[in-house]
Structures are given as C-alpha cells and as structure tokens.
DOZATI-758516 format. One record per residue: x, y, z of N, C-alpha, C, O in turn; residue in three letters; chain. Coordinates in steps of 0.001 Angstrom, whole numbers, plus 500000, padded with zeros to 6 digits. Layout:
# DOZATI-758516
   neast  nnorth     nup  caeast  canorth    caup   ceast  cnorth     cup   oeast  onorth     oup   aa  ch
       X       Y       Z       X        Y       Z       X       Y       Z       X       Y       Z  ALA   A
...
***
This chain:
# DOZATI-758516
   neast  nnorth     nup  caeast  canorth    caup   ceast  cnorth     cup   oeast  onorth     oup   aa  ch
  480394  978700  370670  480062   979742  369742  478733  979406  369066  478532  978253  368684  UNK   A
  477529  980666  368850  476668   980093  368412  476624  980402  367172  476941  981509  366736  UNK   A
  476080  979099  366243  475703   979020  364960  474522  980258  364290  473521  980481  364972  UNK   A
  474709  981038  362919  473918   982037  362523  473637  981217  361565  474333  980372  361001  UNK   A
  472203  981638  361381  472003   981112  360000  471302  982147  358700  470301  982861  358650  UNK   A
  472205  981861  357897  471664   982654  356690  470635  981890  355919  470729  980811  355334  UNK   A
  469239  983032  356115  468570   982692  355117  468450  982940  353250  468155  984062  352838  UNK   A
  468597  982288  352688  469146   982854  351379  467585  983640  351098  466550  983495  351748  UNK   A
  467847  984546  349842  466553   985490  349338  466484  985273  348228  467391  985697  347512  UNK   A
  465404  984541  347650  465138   984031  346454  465705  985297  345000  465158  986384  344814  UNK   A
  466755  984808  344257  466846   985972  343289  465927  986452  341926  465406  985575  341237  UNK   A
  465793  987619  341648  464915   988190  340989  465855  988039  339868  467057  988244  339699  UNK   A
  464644  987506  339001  465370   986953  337172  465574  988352  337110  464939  988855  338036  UNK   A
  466314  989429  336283  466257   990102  335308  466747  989727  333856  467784  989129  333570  UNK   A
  465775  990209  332998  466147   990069  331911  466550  991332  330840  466453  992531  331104  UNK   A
  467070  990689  329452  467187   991796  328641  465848  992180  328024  464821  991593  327684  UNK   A
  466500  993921  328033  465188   994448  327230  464613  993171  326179  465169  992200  325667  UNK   A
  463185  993722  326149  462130   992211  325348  462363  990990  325552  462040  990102  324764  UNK   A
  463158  990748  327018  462695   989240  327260  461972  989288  328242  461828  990421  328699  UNK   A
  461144  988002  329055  460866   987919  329843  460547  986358  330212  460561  985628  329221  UNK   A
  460285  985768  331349  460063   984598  331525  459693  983557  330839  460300  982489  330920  UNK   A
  458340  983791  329852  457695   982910  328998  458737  982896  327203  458661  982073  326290  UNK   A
  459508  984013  327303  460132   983972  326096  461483  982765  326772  461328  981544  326772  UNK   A
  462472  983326  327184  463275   982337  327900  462782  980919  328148  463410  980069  327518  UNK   A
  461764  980457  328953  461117   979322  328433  461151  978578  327522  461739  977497  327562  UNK   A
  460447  979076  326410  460477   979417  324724  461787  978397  324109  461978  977297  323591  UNK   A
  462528  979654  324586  463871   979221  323849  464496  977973  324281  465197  977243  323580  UNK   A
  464051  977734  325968  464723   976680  326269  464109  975064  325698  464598  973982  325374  UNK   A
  462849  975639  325805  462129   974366  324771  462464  974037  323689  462569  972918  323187  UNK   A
  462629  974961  323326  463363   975232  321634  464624  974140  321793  464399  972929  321794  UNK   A
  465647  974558  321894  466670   973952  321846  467104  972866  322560  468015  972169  322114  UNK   A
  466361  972528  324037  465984   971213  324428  465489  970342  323486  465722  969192  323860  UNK   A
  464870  970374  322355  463787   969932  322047  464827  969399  320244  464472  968716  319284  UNK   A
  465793  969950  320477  466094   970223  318947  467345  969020  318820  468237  968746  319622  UNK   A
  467053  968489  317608  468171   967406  317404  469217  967374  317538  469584  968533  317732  UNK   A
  470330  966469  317571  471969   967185  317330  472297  967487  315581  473130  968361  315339  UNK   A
  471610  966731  314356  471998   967282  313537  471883  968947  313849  472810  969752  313928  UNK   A
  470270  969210  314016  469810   970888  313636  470681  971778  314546  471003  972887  314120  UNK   A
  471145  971317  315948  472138   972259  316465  473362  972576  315719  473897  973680  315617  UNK   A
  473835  971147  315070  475189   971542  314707  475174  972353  313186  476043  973038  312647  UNK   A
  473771  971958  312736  473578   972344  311335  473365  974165  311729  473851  975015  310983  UNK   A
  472618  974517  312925  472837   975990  313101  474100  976360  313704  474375  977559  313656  UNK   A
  474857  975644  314215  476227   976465  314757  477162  976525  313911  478146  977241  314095  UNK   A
  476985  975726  312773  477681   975858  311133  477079  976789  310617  477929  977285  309878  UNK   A
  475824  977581  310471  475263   978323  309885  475864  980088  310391  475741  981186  309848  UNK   A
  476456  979677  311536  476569   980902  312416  477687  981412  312155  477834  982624  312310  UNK   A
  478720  980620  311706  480002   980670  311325  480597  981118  309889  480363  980461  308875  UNK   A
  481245  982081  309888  481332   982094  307989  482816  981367  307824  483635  981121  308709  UNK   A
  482893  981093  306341  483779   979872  305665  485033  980413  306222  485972  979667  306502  UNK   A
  485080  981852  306411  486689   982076  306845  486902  982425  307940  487781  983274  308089  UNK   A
  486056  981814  309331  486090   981646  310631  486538  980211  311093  486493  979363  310202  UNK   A
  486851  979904  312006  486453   978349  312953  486265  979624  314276  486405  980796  314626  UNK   A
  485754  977994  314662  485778   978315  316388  486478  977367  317373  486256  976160  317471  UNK   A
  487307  978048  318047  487516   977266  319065  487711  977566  320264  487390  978716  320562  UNK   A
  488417  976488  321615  487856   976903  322824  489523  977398  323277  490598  977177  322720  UNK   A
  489196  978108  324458  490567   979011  324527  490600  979159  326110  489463  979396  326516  UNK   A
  491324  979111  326901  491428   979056  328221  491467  980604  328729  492298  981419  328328  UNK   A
  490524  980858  329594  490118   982324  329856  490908  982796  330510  490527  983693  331262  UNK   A
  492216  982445  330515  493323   983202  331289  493991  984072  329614  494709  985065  329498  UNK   A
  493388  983200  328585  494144   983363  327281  493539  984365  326154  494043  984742  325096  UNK   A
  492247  984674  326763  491167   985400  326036  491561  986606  325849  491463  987060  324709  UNK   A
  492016  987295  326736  492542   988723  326255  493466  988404  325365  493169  988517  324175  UNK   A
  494568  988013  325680  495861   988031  324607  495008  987505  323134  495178  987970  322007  UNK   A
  494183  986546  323484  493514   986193  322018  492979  987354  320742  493480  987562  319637  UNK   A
  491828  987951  321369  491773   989545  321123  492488  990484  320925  492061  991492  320363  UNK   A
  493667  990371  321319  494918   991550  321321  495109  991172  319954  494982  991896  318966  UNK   A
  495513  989639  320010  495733   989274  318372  494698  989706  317337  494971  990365  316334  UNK   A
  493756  989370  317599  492689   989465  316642  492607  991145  316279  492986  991592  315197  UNK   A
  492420  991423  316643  492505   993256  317016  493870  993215  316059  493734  993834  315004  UNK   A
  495356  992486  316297  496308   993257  315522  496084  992678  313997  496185  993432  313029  UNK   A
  495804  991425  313872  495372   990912  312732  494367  991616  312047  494485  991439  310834  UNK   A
  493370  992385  312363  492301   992873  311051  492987  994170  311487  492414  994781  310586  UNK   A
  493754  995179  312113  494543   996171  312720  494161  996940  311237  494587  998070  311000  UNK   A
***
C-alpha cells in the first residue's frame, strides 16, 4: 500500500477586532517579562473580596453555572 503524504498549510492567525500581530506580541512581552509578585498582585486585583477562584473539571463546568445562575437566580 502506498504511503500519502499530507502536506500541512501553514495557519492564518486571526485575530479579535483591534488586535493584530505586533499587539499580541506586546502582550506576550508584557507578561513574559513580568514578575510573580505583579502577576499575582494583578490576578488579586481582578477578583473582588466576595469572589475566589477556582479550578473545576470541565466535565463539571456546566453544572457549575447551573449553580451559579440558581444562586444570584
């Protein structure tokens, strides 16, 4: 049997409206670049006092939401 070979086709970035390559860049410098205090000091900033965050197994994410949804209901 003979072997085919797929050539792959390089994929075309799209981005969101007002981004584009050099912004993405940007950001990745940005936060490459950024300490672990200042990350954690912004992912505390992001959060209000009567939130946490945590991680949730994506089989569990809907039902999570269902809750959340009946809780502020």
């Amino acid at each position: 049997m003979a072997k085919t070979t797929q050539t792959k086709t390089p994929m075309k970035n799209e981005f969101p409206k007002g981004w584009d390559e050099a912004r993405v860049q940007l950001t990745l410098t940005s936060y490459e670049s950024q300490s672990e205090d200042d990350a954690v000091a912004e992912d505390e900033a992001g959060v209000l006092p009567s939130e946490s965050v945590i991680r949730v197994p994506r089989d569990l994410v809907a039902q999570v939401r269902e809750l959340i949804v009946r809780h502020h209901g």
